[in-house]
C-alpha positions as CSV (number, residue, x, y, z in Angstrom):
1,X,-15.8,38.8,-58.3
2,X,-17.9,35.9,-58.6
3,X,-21.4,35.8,-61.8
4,X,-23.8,34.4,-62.2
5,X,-24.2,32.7,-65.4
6,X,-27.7,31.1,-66.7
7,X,-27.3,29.6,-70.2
8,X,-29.6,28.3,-72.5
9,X,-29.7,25.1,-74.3
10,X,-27.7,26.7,-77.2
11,X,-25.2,28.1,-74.9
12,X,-26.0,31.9,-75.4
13,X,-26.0,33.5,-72.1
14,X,-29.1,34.7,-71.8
15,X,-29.1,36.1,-67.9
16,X,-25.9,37.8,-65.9
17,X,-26.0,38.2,-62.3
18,X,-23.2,39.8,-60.1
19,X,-22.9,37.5,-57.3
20,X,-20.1,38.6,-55.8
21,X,-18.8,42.2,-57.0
22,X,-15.6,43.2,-57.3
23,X,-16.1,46.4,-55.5
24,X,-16.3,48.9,-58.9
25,X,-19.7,49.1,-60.7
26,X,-17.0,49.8,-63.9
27,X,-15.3,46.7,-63.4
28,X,-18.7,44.6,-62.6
29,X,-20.2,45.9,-66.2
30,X,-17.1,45.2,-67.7
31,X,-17.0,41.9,-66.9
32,X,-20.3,41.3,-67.1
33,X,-19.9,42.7,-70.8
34,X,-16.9,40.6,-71.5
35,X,-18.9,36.9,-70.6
36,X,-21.9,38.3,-72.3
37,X,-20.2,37.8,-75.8
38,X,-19.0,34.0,-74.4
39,X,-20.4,30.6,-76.0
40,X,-21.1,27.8,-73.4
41,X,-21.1,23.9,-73.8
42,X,-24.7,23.3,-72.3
43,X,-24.9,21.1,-69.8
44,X,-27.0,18.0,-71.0
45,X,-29.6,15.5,-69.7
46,X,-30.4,12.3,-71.4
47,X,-27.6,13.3,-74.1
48,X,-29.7,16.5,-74.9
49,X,-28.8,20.0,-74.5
50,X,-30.6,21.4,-71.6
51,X,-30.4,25.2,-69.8
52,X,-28.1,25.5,-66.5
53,X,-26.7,28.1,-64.6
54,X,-22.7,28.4,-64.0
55,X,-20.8,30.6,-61.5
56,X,-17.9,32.4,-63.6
57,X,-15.1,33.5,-61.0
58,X,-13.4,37.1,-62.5
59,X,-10.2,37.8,-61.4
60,X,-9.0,42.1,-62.5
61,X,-5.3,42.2,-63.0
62,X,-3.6,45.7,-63.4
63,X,-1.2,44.6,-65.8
64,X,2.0,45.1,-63.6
């Protein structure tokens, strides 16, 4: 599964999209859950901190 990431300038996520889903709303929350919590570097302009969006790729394992 494949989201959607914007970040602010601090590096809070502060918007989650699905962009690709992973085929199980369950799984999609979960993740989306999980990244929700993550701290970002910002990206930076001029040597400031500065709001960007990154893709986060997910990959589910089953443990086995």
């Amino acid at each position: 599964m494949l989201l959607r990431v914007h970040v602010d300038a601090r590096g809070l996520p502060v918007q989650i999209e699905v962009a690709s889903s992973s085929g199980s709303r369950e799984l999609d929350r979960a993740a989306s859950n999980a990244v929700r919590r993550w701290r970002f570097r910002p990206a930076t302009q001029g040597g400031e901190p500065v709001s960007g969006v990154v893709n986060v790729p997910v990959t589910f394992n089953s443990g086995r």
